[in-house]
KOLNU-604065 format. One record per residue (C-alpha): residue number from 1; residue in one letter; x, y, z. Coordinates in steps of 0.2 Angstrom, whole numbers, plus 5000, padded with zeros to 4 digits. Example, Ala and Ser with C-alpha at 12.3 -4.5 7.8 and 13.67 -1.06 7.14 Angstrom:
<sites>
+-----+------+------+------+------+
: seq : type :   xx :   yy :   zz :
+-----+------+------+------+------+
:   1 :    A : 5062 : 4978 : 5039 :
:   2 :    S : 5068 : 4995 : 5036 :
+-----+------+------+------+------+
</sites>
This chain:
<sites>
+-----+------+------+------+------+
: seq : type :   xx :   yy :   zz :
+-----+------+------+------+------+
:   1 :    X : 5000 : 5000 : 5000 :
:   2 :    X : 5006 : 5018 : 4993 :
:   3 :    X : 5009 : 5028 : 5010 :
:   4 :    X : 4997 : 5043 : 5003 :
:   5 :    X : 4984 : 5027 : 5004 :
:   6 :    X : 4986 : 5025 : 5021 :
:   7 :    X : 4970 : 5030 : 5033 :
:   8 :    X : 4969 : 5048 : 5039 :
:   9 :    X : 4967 : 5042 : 5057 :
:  10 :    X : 4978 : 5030 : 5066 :
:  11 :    X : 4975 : 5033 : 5085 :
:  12 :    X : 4986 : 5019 : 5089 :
:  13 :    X : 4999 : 5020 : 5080 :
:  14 :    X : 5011 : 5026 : 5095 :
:  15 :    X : 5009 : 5012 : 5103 :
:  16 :    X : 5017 : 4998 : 5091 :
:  17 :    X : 5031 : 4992 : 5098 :
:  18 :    X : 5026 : 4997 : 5116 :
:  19 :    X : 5031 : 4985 : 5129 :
:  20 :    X : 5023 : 4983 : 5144 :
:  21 :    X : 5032 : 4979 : 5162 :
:  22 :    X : 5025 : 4966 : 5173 :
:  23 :    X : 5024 : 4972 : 5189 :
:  24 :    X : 5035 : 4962 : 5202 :
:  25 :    X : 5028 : 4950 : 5213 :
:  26 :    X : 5033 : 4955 : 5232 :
:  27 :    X : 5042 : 4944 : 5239 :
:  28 :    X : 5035 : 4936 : 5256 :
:  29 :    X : 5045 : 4938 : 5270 :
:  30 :    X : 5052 : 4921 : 5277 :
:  31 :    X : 5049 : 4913 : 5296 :
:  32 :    X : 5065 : 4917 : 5299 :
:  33 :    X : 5062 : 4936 : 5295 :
:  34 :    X : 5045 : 4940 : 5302 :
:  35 :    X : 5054 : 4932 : 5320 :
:  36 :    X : 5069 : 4940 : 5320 :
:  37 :    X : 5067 : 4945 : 5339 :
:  38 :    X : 5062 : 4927 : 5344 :
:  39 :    X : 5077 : 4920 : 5355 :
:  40 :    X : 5085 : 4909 : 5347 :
:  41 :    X : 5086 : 4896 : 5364 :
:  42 :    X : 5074 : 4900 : 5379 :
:  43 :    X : 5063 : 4892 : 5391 :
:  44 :    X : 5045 : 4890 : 5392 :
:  45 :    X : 5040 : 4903 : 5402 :
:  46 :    X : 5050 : 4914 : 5390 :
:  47 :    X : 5042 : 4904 : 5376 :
:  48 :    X : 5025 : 4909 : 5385 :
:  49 :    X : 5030 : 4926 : 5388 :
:  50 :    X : 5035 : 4930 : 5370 :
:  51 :    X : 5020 : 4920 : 5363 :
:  52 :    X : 5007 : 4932 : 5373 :
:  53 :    X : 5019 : 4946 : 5367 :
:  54 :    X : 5004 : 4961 : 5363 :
:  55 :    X : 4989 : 4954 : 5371 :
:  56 :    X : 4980 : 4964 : 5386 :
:  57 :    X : 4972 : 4955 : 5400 :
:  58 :    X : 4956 : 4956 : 5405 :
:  59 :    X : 4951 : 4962 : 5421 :
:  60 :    X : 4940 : 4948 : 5426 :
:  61 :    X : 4933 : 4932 : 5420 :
:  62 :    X : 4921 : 4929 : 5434 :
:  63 :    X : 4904 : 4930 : 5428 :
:  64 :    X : 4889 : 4936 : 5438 :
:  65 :    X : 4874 : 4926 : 5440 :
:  66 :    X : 4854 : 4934 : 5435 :
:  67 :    X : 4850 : 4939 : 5454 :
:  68 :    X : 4838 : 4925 : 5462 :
:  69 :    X : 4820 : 4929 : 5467 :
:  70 :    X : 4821 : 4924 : 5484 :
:  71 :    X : 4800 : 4924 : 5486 :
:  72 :    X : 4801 : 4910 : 5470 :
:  73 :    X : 4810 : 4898 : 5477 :
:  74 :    X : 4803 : 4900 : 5496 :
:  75 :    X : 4788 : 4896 : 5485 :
:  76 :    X : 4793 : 4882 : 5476 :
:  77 :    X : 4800 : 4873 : 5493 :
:  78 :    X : 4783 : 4875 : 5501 :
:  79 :    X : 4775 : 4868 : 5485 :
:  80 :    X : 4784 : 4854 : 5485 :
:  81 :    X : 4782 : 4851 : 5502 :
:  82 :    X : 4761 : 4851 : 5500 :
:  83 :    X : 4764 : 4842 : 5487 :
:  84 :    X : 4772 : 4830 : 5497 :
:  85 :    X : 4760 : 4828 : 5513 :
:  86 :    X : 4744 : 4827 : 5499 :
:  87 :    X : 4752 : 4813 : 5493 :
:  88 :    X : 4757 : 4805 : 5511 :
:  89 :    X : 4738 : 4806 : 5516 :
:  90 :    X : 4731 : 4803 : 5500 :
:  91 :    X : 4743 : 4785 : 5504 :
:  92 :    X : 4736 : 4782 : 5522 :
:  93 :    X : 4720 : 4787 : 5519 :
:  94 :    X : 4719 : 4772 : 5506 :
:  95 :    X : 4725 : 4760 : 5518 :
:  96 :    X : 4716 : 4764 : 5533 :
:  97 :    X : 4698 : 4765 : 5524 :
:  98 :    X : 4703 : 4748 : 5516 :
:  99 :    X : 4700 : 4753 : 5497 :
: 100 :    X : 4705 : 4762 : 5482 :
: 101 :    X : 4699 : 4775 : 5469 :
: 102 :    X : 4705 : 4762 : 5458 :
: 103 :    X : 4699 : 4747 : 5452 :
: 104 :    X : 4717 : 4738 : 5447 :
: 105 :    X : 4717 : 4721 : 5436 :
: 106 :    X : 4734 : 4714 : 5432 :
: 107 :    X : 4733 : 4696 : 5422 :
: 108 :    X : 4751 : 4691 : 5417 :
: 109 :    X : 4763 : 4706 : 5410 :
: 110 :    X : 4744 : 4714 : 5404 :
: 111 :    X : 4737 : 4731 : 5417 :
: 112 :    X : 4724 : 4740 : 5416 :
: 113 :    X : 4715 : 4751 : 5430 :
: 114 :    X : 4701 : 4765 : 5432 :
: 115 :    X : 4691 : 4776 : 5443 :
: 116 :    X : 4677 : 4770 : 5451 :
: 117 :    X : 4663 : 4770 : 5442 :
: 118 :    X : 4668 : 4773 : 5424 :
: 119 :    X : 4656 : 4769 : 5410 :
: 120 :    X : 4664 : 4752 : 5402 :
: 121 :    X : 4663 : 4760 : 5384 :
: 122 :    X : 4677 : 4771 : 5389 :
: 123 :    X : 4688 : 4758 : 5395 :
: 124 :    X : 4683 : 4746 : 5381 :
: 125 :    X : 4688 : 4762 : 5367 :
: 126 :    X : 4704 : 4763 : 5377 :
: 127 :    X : 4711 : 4748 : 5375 :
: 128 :    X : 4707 : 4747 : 5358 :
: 129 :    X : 4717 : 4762 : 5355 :
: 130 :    X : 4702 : 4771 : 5348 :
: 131 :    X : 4709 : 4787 : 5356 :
: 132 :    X : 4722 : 4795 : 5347 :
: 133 :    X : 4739 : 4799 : 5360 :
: 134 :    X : 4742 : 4816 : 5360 :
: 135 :    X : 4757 : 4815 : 5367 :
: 136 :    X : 4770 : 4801 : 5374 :
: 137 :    X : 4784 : 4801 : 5389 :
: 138 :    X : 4799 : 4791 : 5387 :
: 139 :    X : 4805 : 4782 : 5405 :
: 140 :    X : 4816 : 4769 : 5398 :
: 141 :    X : 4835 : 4770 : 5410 :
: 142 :    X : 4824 : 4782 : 5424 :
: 143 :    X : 4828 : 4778 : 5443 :
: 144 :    X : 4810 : 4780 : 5453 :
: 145 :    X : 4815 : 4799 : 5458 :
: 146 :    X : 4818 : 4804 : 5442 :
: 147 :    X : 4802 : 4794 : 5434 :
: 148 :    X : 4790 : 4802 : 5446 :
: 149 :    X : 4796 : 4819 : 5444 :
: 150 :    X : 4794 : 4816 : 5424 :
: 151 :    X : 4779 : 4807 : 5426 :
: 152 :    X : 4772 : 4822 : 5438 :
: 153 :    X : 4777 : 4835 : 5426 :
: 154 :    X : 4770 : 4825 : 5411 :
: 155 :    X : 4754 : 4822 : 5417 :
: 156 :    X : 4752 : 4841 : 5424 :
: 157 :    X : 4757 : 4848 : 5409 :
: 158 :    X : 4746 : 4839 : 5395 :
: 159 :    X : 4731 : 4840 : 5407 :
: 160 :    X : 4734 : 4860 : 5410 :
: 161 :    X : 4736 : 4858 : 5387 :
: 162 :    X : 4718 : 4848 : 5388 :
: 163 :    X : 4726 : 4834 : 5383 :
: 164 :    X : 4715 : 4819 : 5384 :
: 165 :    X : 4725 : 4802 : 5379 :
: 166 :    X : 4743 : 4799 : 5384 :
: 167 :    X : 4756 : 4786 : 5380 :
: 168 :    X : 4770 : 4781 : 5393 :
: 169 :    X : 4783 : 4769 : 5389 :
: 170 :    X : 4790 : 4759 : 5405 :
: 171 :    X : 4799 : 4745 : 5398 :
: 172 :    X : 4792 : 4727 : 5401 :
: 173 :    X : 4804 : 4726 : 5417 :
: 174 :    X : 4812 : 4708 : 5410 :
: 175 :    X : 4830 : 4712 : 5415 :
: 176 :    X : 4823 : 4715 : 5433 :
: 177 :    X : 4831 : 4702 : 5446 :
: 178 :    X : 4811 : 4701 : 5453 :
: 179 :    X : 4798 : 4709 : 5448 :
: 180 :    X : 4797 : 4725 : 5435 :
: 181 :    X : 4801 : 4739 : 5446 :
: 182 :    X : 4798 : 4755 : 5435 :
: 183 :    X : 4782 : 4747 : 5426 :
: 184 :    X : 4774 : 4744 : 5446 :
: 185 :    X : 4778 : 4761 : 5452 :
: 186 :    X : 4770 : 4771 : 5435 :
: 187 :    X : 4755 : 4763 : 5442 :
: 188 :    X : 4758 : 4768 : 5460 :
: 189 :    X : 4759 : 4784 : 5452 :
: 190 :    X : 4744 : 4784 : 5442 :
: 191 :    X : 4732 : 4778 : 5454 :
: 192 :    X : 4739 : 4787 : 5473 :
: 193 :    X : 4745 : 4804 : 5477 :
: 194 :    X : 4742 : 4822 : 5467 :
: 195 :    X : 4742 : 4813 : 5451 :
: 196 :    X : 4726 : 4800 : 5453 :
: 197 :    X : 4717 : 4816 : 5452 :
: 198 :    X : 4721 : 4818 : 5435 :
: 199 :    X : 4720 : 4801 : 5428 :
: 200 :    X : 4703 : 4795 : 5422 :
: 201 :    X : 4706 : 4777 : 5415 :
: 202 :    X : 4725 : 4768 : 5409 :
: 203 :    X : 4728 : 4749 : 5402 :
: 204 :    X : 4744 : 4742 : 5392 :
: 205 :    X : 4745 : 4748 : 5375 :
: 206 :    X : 4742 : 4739 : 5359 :
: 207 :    X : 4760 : 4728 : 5351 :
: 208 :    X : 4761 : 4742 : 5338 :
: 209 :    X : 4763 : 4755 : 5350 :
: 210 :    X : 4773 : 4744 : 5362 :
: 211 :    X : 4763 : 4734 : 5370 :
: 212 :    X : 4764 : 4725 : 5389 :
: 213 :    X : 4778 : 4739 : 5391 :
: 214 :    X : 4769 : 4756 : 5388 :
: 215 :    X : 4751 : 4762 : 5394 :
: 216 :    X : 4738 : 4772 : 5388 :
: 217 :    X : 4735 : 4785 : 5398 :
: 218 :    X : 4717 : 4792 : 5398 :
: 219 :    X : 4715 : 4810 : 5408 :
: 220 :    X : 4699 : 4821 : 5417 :
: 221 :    X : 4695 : 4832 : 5406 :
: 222 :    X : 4700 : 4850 : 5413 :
: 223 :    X : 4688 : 4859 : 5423 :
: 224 :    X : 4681 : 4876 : 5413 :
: 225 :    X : 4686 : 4892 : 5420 :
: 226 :    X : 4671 : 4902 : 5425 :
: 227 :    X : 4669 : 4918 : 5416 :
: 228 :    X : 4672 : 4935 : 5423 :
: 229 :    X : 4657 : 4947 : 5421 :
: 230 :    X : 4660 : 4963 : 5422 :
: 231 :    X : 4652 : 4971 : 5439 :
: 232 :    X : 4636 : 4985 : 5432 :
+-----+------+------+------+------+
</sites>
């Protein structure tokens, strides 16, 4: 190409032959350099020393417990305690009069109990499995302490939810060097004490939802709260 045929504008033509510099990479500094006022032989405590080299203290790691309400707890210990004497003379009140609130059957690992009276449909439904558990409570490895206070809080707190059929699960009791501790003393529970108040009807549960080592729990219904009418 002639050079008067050449474009009339060429806005890079400066640049050809232009070379372009890499920047240089920078060069990390080695262990050895970032430590050069590490001793080169010391002991541990100067090890320690120079480790913590920069860091402030803080002025106290103790932590200050939430203040307790002394009028809850007072109140709590003397719950427990009427608790405790309702369920001592609910127990010698059943002895001494000779009979129970209860009418207990136990034939072979099968149990089954309710109030007197109860209309027999009800039982009959029960132990069908006709009512659908609501909710179930687990007591499988429980000492008898910690089963009652489960058991207690349990039962208390799906009766204040208007729950109405339960399931608890006691274990058939066959590792037991006599008789099946746990599964005997969830029916003490159930039928003497604060909690027989609650409990309306129970029997073993059907195979499917454990069978001879659960119950089915039936509950009172929960008394309505009257309504508050408003003084003319």
């Amino acid at each position: 190409m002639a050079k008067n045929d050449e474009p009339l504008y060429r806005p890079f033509k400066k640049l050809k032959g232009l070379e372009i510099k890499k920047p240089k990479k920078a060069r990390q500094p080695s262990g050895a350099e970032i430590h050069t006022d590490k001793p080169a032989e010391c002991n541990d405590k100067e090890l320690f020393k120079y480790a913590m080299k920069g860091v402030s203290p803080i002025k106290s790691d103790y932590v200050i417990p939430d203040p307790v309400d002394a009028k809850e707890v007072i109140e709590n210990i003397q719950e427990n305690i009427r608790r405790q004497d309702r369920e001592v003379m609910d127990a010698l009140n059943t002895l001494t009069s000779g009979r129970s609130r209860f009418d207990i059957t136990c034939t072979g690992e099968y149990m089954e109990g309710h109030v007197v009276p109860l209309d027999p449909g009800i039982l009959k439904k029960l132990k069908a499995g006709e009512f659908s558990t609501q909710a179930y409570l687990d007591l499988h490895g429980c000492t008898k302490e910690e089963a009652r206070s489960a058991l207690s809080s349990f039962l208390a707190n799906a009766h204040a939810m208007g729950n109405k059929a339960l399931l608890v699960i006691h274990g058939r009791g066959l590792k037991s060097n006599d008789r099946p501790v746990l599964k005997e003393f969830v029916v003490k529970c159930l039928t003497t004490g604060t909690l027989s108040h609650l409990v309306l009807a129970f029997c073993s549960a059907r195979p499917c939802d454990g069978g001879t080592g659960a119950l089915y729990v039936l509950l009172r219904k929960r008394p309505k709260k009257a309504q508050f009418k408003r003084p003319f």
